[in-house]
C-alpha positions as CSV (number, residue, x, y, z in Angstrom):
1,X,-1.5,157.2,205.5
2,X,-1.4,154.3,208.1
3,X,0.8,151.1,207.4
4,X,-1.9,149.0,206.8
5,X,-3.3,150.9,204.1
6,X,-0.3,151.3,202.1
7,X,-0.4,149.6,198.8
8,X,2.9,148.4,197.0
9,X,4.5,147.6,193.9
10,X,7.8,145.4,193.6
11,X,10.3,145.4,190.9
12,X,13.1,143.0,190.7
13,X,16.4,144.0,188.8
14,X,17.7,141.8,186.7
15,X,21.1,140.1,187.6
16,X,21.8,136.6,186.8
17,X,22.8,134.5,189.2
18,X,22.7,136.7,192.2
19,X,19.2,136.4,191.7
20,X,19.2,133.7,194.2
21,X,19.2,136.9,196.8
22,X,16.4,137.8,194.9
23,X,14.7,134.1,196.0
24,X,16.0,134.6,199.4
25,X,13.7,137.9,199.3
26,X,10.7,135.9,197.8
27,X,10.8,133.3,201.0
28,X,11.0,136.1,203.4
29,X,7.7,138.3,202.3
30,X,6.2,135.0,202.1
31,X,6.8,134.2,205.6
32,X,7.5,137.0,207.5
33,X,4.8,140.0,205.4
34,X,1.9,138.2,204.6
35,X,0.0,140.9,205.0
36,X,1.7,143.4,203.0
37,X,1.3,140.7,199.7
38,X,-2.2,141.0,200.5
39,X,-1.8,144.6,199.4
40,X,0.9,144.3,196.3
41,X,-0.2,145.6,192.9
42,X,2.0,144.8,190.7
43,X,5.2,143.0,190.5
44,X,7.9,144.0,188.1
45,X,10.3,142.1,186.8
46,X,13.9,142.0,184.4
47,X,15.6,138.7,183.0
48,X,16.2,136.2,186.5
49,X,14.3,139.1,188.3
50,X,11.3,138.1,185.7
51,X,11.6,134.9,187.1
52,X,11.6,135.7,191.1
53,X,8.5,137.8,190.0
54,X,7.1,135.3,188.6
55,X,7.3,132.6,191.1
56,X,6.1,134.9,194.1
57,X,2.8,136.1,191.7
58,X,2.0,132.8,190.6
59,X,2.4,131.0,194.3
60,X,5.0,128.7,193.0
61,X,6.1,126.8,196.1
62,X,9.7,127.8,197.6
63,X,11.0,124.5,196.4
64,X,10.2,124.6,193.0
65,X,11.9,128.2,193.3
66,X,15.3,126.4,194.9
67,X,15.7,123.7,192.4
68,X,15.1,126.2,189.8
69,X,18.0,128.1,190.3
70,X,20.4,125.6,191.9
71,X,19.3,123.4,188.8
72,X,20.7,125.9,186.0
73,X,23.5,127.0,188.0
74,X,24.6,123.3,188.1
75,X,24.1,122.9,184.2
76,X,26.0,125.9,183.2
77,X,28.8,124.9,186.2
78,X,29.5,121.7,184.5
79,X,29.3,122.9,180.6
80,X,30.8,126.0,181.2
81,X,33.5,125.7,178.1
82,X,30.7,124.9,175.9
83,X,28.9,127.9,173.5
84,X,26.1,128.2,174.7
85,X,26.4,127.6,178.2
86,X,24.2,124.4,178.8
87,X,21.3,126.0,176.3
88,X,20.3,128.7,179.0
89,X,17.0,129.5,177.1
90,X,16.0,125.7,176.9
91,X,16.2,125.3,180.7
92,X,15.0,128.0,181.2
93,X,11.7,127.0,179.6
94,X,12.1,123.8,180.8
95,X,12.4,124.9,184.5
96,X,9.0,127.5,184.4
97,X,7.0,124.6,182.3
98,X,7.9,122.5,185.3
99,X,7.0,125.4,188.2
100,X,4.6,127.6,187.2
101,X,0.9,126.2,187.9
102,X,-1.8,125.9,185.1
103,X,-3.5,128.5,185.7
104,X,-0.2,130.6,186.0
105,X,-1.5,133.3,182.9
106,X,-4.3,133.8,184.9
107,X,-2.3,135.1,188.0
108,X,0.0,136.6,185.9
109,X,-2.0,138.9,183.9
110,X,-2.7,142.3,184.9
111,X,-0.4,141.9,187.8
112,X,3.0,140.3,186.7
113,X,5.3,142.9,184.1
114,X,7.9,141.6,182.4
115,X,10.8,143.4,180.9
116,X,11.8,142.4,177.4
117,X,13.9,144.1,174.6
118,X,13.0,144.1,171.3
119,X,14.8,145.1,168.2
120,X,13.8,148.7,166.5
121,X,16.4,149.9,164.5
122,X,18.5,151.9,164.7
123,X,18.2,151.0,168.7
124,X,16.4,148.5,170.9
125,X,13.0,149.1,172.6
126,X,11.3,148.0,175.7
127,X,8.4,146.3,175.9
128,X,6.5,146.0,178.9
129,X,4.7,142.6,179.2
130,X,1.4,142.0,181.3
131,X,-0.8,140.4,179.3
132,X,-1.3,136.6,179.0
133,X,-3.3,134.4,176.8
134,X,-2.0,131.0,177.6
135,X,0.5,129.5,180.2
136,X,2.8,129.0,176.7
137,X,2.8,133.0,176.3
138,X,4.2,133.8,179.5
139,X,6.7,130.6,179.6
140,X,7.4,132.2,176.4
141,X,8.1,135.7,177.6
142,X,10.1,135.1,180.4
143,X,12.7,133.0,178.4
144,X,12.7,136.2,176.1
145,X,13.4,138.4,179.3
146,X,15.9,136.4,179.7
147,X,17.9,135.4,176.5
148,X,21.3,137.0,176.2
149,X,23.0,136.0,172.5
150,X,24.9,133.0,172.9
151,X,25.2,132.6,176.3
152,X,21.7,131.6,176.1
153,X,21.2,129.7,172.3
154,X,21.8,131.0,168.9
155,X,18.7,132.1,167.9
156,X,16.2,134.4,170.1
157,X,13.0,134.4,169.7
158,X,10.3,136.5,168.0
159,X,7.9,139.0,169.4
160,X,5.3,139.7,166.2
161,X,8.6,140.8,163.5
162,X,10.7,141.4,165.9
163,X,13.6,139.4,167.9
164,X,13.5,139.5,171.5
165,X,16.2,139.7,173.7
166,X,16.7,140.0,177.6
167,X,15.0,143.0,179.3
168,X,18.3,144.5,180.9
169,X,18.9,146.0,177.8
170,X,16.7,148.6,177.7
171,X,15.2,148.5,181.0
172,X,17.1,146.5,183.7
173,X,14.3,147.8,186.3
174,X,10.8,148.3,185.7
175,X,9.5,150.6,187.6
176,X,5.7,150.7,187.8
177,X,3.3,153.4,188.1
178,X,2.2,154.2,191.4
179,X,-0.8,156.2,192.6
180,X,-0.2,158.7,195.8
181,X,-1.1,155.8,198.2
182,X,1.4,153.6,196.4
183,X,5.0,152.5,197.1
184,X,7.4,151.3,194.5
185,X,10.0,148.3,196.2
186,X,12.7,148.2,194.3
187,X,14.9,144.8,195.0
188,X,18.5,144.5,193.9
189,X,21.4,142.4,194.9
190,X,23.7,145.0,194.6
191,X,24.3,147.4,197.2
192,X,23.8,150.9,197.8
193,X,20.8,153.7,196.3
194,X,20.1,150.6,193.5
195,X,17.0,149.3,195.8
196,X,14.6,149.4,198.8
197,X,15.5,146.0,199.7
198,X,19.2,145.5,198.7
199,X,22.3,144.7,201.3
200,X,23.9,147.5,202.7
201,X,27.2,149.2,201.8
202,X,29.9,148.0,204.1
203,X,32.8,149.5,202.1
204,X,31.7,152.8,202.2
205,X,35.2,154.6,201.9
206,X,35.1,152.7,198.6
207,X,31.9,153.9,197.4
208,X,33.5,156.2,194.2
209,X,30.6,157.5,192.8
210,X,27.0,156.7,191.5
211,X,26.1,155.5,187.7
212,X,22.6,154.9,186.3
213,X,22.3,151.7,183.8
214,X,19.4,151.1,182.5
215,X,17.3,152.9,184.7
216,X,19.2,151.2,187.2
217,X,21.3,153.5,189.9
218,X,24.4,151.6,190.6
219,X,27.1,152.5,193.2
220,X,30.6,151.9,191.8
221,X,32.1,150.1,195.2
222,X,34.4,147.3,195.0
223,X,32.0,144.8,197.0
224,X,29.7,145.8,194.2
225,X,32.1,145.2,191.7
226,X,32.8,141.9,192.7
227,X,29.4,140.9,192.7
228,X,29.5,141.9,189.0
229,X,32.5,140.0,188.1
230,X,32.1,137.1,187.5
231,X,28.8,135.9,189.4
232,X,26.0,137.2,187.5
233,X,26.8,134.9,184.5
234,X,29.3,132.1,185.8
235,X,27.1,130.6,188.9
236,X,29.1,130.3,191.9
237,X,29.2,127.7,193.8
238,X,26.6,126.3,195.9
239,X,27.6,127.8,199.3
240,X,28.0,131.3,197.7
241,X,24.7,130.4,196.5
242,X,23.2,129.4,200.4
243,X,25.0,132.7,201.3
244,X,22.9,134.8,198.6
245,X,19.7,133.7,199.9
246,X,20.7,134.1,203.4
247,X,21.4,138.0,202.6
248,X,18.1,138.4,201.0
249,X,16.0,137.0,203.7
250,X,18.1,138.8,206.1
251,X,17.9,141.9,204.4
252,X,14.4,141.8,203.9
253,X,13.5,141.0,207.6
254,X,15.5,144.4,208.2
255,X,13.4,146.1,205.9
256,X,10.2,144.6,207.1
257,X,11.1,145.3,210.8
258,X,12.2,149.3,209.8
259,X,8.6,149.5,208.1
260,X,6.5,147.9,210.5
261,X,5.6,145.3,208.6
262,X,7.2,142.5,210.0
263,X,5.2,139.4,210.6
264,X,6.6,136.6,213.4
265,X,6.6,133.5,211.4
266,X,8.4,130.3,211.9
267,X,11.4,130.4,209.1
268,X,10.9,128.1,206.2
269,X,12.7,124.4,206.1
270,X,14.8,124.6,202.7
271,X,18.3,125.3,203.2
272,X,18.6,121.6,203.1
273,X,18.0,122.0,199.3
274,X,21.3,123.1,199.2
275,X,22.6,119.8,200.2
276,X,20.7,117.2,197.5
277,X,22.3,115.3,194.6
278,X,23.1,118.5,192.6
279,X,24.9,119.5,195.0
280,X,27.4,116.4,195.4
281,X,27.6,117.0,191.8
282,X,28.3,120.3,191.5
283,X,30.8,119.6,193.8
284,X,32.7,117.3,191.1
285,X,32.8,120.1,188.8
286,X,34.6,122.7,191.2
């Protein structure tokens, strides 16, 4: 099979607030592998990687994808002693009713899957989300992708008789079916066998061993480890979050050049979004 008849499937793990790597992976397919979207399937998605999913199926400009993330990150920043955390859920609802487009349910559907547990006693279950009826229903399952008891609100939401409750809990990485002439992308923040398109494992004489969470491989390193304490749900600060997105759409342009899919593009104009108003006031709160 020739490279430019390769079809794909991408799948974004969820992980809080490194999911700003997870952006920084968006802006680079969109401007360096145009033509490998052109052949993407399906895109998969978990809690923030719901939301990176979403924005890159429904065309959300890269903007809108910035000031989502640097947004919350400043809200929960500067109410981080409060329970919950700057209402999570509400701006997260908030932020996609501003993004996505109108016709977002229609761009979604079919081709946007989105992670999200449910409660079955005696255990949770996964449901698998792809169908859309209104712009409201998929606002409304991607805040349930994402709602983690109080961190984000008091009280989730319902699917049908059932609470909903972020998607890492029962599947942190949706991985989609593929047909023989298919590959799955897997993207993850963390580093090691977790991904396709992840950074690469500089400490490797403190790679210990391998764990699987969630359907997630994880390699237990201490880079990795300190990815997972404390940034995933205490944002960092806004230069640890420039240097996220840098490493995905650095990474990714590896990836794409080790492929053969890389496109020559000139490299998109927003790392000045990491030096607006919420910034200057995220500063106050360091």
């Amino acid at each position: 099979m020739t490279i430019s008849s390769r079809r794909f499937n991408l799948a974004f793990c969820g992980c809080g607030f490194l999911g700003m790597y997870q952006t920084g992976v968006v802006a680079a397919l969109r401007t360096h592998a145009k033509g490998m979207l052109s052949r993407v399937d399906k895109i998969g998605g978990s809690s923030s990687g719901s939301l990176n999913a979403a924005m890159l199926v429904c065309g959300v400009p890269l903007e809108r994808s910035f000031e989502f993330g640097l947004r919350t990150a400043h809200k929960i920043r500067s109410n981080k002693l409060k329970i919950p955390w700057a209402n999570l859920d509400k701006e997260v609802r908030e932020c996609a009713a501003e993004c996505l487009p109108e016709d977002a349910h229609l761009l979604a559907s079919s081709r946007l899957y989105i992670s999200i547990s449910t409660t079955g006693l005696p255990y949770f279950k996964n449901e698998l989300v792809s169908s859309f009826s209104s712009r409201d229903e998929l606002i409304e399952a991607l805040a349930q992708s994402c709602f983690l008891p109080m961190y984000s609100g008091f009280k989730p939401a319902k699917r049908g008789n059932k609470w909903a409750f972020d998607g890492s809990f029962t599947d942190n990485r949706p991985i989609l079916k593929a047909g023989p002439d298919t590959d799955n992308i897997i993207v993850s923040p963390f580093a090691g066998k977790a991904a396709v398109i992840s950074p690469a494992l500089s400490d490797i004489g403190w790679a210990f061993f391998d764990i699987s969470y969630k359907k997630t491989p994880f390699t237990v390193s201490r880079e990795n480890l300190t990815r997972l304490n404390p940034i995933m749900l205490i944002p960092p600060k806004t230069t640890q979050l420039q240097n996220l997105y840098i490493a995905g759409y650095s990474d990714t342009k590896l990836f794409l050049h080790k492929e053969g899919l890389y496109e020559d593009a000139a490299e998109p104009e927003v790392l000045h979004l990491f030096n607006t108003k919420s910034t200057t006031a995220d500063q106050t709160t360091r």
